[in-house]
NUDO-45580 format. One record per residue (C-alpha): residue number from 1; x, y, z. Coordinates in nm, 4 decimals, always signed. Layout:
BEGIN
NUM,X,Y,Z .
...
//
This chain:
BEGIN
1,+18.5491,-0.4269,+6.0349 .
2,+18.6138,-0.8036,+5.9171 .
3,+18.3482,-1.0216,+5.9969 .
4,+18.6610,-1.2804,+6.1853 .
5,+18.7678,-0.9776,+6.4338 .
6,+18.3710,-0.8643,+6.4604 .
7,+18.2420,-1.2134,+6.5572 .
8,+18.4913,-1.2190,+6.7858 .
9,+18.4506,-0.9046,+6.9502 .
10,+18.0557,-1.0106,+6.9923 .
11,+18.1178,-1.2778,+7.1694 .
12,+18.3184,-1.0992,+7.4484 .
13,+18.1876,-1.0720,+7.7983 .
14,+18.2844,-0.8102,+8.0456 .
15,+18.3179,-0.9014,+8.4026 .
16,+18.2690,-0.6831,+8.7306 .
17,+18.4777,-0.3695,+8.7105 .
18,+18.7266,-0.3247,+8.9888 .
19,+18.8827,+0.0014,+9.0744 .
20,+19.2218,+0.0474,+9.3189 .
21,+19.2862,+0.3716,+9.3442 .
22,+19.2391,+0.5640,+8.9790 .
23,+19.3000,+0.2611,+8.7743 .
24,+19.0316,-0.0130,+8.6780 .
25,+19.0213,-0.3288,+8.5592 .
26,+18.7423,-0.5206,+8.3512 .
27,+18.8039,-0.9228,+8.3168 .
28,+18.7352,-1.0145,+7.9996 .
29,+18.6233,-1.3282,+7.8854 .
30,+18.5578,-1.5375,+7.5338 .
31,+18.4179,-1.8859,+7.5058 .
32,+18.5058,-1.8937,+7.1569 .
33,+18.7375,-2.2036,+6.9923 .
34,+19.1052,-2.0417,+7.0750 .
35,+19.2632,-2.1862,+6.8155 .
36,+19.6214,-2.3284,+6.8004 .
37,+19.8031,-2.4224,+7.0941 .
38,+20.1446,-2.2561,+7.1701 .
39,+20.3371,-2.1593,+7.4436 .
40,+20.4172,-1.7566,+7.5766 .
41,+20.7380,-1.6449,+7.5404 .
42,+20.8410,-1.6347,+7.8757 .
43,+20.6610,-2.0204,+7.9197 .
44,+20.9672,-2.1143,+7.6484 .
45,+21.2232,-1.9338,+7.7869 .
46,+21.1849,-2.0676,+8.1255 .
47,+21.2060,-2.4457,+7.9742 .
48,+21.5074,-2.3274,+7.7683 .
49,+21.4189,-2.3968,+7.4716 .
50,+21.4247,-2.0339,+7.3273 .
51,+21.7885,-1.8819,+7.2189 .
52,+21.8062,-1.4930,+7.1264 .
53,+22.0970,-1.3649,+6.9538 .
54,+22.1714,-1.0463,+6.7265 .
55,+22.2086,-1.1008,+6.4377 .
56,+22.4181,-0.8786,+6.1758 .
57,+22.2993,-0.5614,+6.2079 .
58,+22.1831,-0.3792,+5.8644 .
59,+22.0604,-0.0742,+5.7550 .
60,+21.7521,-0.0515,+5.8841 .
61,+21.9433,-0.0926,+6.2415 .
62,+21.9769,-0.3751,+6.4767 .
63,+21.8378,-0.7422,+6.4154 .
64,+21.7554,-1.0575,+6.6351 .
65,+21.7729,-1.4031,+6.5453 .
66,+21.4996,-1.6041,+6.7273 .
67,+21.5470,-2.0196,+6.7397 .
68,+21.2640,-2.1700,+6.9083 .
69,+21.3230,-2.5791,+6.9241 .
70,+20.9915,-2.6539,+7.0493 .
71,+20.7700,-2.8539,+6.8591 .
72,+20.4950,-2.5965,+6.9091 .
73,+20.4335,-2.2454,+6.8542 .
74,+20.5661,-1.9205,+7.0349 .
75,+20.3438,-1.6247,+7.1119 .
76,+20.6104,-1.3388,+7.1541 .
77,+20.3394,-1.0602,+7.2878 .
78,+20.3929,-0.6477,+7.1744 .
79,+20.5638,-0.5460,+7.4711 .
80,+20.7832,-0.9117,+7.5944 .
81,+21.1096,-0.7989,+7.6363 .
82,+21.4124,-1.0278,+7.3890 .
83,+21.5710,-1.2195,+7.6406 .
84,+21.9713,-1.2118,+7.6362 .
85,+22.0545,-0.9050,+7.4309 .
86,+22.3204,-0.6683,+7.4777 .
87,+22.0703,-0.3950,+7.4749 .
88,+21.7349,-0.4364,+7.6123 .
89,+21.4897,-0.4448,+7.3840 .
90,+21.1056,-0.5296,+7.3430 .
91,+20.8278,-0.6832,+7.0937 .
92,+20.6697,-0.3656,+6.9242 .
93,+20.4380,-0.6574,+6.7913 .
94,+20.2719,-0.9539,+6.8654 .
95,+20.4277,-1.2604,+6.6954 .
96,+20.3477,-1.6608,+6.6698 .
97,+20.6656,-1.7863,+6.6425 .
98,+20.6884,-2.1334,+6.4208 .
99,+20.7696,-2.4764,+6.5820 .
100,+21.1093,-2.5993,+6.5682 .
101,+21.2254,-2.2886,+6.3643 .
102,+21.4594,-1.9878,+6.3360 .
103,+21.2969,-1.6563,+6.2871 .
104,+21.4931,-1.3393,+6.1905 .
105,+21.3503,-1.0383,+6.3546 .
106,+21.4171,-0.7052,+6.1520 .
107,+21.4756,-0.3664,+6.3273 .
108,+21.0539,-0.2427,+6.2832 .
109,+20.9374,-0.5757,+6.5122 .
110,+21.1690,-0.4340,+6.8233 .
111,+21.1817,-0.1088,+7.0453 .
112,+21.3439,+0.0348,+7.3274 .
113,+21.2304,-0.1196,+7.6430 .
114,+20.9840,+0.0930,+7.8158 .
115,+20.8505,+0.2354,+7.5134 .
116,+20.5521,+0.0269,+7.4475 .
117,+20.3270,+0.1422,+7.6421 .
118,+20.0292,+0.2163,+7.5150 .
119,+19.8563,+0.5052,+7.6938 .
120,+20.0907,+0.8654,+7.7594 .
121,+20.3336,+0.8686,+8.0144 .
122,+20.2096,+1.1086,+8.2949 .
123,+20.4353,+1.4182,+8.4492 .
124,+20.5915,+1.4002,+8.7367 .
125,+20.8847,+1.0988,+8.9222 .
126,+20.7770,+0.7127,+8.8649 .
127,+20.6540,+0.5456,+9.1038 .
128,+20.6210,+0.1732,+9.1881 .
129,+20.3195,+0.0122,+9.0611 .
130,+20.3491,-0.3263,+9.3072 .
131,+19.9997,-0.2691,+9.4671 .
132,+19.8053,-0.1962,+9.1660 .
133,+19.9465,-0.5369,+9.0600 .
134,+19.8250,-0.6884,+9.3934 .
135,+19.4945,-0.5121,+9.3348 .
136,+19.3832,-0.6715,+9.0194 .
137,+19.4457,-1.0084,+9.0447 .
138,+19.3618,-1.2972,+8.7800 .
139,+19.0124,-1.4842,+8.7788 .
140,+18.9574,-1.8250,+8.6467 .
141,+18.8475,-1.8022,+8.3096 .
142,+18.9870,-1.5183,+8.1922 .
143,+19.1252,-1.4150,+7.8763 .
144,+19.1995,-1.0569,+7.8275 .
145,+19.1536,-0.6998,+8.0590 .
146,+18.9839,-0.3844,+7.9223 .
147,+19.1569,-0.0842,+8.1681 .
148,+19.0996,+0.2965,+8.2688 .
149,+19.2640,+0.5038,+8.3805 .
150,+19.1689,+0.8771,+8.5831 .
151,+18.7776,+0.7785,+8.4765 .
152,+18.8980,+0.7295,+8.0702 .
153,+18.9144,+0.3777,+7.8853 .
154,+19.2731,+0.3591,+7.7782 .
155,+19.2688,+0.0481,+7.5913 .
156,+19.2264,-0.3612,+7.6333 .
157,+19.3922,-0.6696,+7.5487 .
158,+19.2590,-1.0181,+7.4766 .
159,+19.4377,-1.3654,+7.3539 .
160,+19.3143,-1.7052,+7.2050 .
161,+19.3659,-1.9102,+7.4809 .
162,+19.3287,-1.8822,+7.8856 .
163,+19.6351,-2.0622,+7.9721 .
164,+19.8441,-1.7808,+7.7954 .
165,+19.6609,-1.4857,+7.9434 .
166,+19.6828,-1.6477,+8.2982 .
167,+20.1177,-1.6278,+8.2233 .
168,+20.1009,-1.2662,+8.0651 .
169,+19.8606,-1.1583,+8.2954 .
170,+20.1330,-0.9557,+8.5053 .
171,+20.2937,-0.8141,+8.2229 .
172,+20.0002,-0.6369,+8.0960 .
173,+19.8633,-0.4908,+8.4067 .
174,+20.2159,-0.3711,+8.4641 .
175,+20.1706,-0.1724,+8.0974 .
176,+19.9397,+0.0289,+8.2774 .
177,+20.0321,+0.0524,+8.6174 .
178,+20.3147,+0.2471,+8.5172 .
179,+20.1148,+0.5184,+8.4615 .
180,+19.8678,+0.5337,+8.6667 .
181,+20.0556,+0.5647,+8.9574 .
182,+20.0385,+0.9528,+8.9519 .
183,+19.6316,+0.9802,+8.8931 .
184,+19.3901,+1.0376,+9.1039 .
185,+19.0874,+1.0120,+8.9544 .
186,+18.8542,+0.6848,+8.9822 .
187,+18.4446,+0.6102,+8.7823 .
188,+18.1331,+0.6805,+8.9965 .
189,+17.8688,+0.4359,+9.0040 .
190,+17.7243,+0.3675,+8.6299 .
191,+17.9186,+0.5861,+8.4558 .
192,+18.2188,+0.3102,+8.3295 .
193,+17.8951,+0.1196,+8.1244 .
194,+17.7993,+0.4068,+7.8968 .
195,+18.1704,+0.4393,+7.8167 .
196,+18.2532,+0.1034,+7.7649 .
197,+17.9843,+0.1031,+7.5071 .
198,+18.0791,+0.3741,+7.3323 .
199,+18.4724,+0.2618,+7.3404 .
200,+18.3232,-0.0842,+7.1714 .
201,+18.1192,+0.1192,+6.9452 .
202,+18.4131,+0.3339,+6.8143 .
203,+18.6564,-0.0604,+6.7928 .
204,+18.3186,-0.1957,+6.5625 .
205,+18.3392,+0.0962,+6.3125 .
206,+18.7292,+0.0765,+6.2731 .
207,+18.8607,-0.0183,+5.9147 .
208,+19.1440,-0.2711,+5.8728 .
209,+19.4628,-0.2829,+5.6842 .
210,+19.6269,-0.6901,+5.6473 .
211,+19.9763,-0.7306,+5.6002 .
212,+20.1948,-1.0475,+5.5891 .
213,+20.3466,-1.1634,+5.9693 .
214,+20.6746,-1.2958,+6.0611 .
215,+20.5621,-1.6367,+6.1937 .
216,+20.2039,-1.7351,+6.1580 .
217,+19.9095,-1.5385,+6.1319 .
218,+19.8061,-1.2134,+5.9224 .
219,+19.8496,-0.8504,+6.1067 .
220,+19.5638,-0.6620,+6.1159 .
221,+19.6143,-0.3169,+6.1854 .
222,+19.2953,-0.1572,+6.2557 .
223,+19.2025,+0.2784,+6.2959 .
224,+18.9126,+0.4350,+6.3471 .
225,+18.7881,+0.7479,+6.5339 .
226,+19.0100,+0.7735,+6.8378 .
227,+19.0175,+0.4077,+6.8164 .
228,+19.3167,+0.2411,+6.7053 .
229,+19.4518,-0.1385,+6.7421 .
230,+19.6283,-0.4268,+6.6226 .
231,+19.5257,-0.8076,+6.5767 .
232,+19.6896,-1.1179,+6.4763 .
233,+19.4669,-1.3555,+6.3261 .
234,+19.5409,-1.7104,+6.1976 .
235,+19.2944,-1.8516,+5.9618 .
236,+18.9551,-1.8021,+6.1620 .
237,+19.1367,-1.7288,+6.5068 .
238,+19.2043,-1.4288,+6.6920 .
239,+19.5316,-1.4832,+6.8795 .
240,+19.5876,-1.1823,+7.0158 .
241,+19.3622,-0.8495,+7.0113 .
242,+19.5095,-0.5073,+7.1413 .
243,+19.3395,-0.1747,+7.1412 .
244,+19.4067,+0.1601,+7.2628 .
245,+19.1521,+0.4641,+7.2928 .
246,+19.3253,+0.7598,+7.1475 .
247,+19.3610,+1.0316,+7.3767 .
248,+19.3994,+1.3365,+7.2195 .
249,+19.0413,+1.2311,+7.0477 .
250,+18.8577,+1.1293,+7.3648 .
251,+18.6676,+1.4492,+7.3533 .
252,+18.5006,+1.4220,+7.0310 .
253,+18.3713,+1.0424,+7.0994 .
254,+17.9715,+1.0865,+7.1931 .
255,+17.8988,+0.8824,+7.4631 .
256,+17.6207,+0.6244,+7.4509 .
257,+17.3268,+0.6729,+7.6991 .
258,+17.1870,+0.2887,+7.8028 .
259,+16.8873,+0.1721,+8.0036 .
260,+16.9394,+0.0057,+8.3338 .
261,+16.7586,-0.2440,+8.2199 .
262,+16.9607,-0.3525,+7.9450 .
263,+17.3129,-0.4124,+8.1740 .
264,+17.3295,-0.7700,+8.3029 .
265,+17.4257,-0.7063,+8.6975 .
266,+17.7403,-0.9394,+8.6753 .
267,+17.8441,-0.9127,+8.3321 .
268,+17.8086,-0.7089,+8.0114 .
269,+17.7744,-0.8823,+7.7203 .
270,+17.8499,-0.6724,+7.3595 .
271,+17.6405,-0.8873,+7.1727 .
272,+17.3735,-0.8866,+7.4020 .
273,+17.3025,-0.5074,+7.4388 .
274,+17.3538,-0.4499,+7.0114 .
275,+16.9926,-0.4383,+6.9832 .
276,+16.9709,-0.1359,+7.2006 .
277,+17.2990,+0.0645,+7.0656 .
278,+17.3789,-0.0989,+6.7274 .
279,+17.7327,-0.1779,+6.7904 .
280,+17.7626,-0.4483,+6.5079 .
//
């Protein structure tokens, strides 16, 4: 993996795992320079300063012109719905959106609303996800969330700065809420560690693919074994980090077998346990 995502990743700390129900929740925090400032999408919209309109559609389908008249950036996070459309529509990626600018955004950047979740929808009626929301609530400090679901890691995101997690906080805990409302299925005591190691073990052996961004930043789309994510990085930044734990894989991931010793009793540490399972 690149050596700007990897240092990154070292530097994360888990907090205390909570569990409502059969969802959980790992705080995740980075003390790491965050980079450029810039404001969330929905921080922009609410000071009007951000105007969505469609723009001519080609033939590659439908199109959205983006002005932001701020004089600092946008993050537009995979998964923010585009504000003032005829049809509803969502980020399928993460964007930084340039000061004072007017960004076209072409037909693969968007989705159907209610499509971008990461994790498969369960069978069965939806239900309303409003006390899992009250259930994990945000903590000072933190940046990102690493969630399970029925006893499985399902996937985490992390941004740059705390400011911007702390307004998207919601929105992503909503992402997987949705489904697990149907589960059951919670961790037992000491079993969520020896997963979570092996989840970060699987994210440090993923390869990367770069690819110019709309906006700032270089996409990194990253794939490994049952591990897949995305990353937008700006020079030596992460902005925004997502990954997802594959599913349909889960069984053939080995699962990593750690001392007691070795788990700090309010926090886990990646960096700090590499010695013991050579995650980077």
């Amino acid at each position: 993996m690149d050596n700007i995502i990897n240092r990154y990743l070292s530097n994360v700390v888990l907090g205390q795992l909570r569990q409502f129900r059969n969802m959980g929740l790992v705080p995740l925090f980075n003390s790491l320079n965050h980079g450029p400032d810039y404001l969330t999408l929905g921080e922009a919209s609410a000071l009007n300063y951000l105007t969505v309109t469609e723009a001519e559609p080609n033939g590659a389908g439908p199109r959205f012109r983006l002005m932001n008249r701020l004089p600092m950036p946008v993050l537009a996070l995979r998964g923010s719905e585009l504000k003032r459309t005829i049809h509803m529509r969502v980020f399928a990626k993460t964007i930084l959106l340039q000061e004072e600018s007017e960004t076209t955004i072409p037909a693969k950047y968007v989705e159907w609303n209610g499509a971008n979740c990461n994790v498969n929808e369960p069978s069965g009626g939806p239900a309303e996800p409003k006390e899992y929301l009250q259930a994990f609530r945000c903590v000072p400090g933190q940046k990102g969330l690493l969630v399970t679901i029925d006893g499985k890691i399902v996937g985490m995101d992390i941004l740059s700065r705390e400011e911007a997690y702390e307004d998207l906080h919601l929105q992503l805990v909503k992402r997987y809420a949705t489904v697990a409302v149907s589960g059951r299925r919670a961790y037992r005591d000491g079993e969520f560690h020896d997963k979570a190691m092996s989840f970060f073990k699987r994210v440090a052996e993923c390869q990367e693919r770069k690819y110019p961004y709309l906006g700032y930043g270089l996409n990194y789309q990253l794939d490994g074994v049952g591990v897949s994510g995305a990353a937008l990085v700006i020079g030596r930044h992460v902005i925004h980090l997502s990954l997802s734990w594959q599913q349909s894989n889960s069984s053939s991931v080995s699962h990593v077998a750690m001392s007691p010793a070795v788990l700090p009793r309010n926090g886990l540490h990646p960096a700090s346990i590499s010695r013991e399972v050579s995650l980077y």
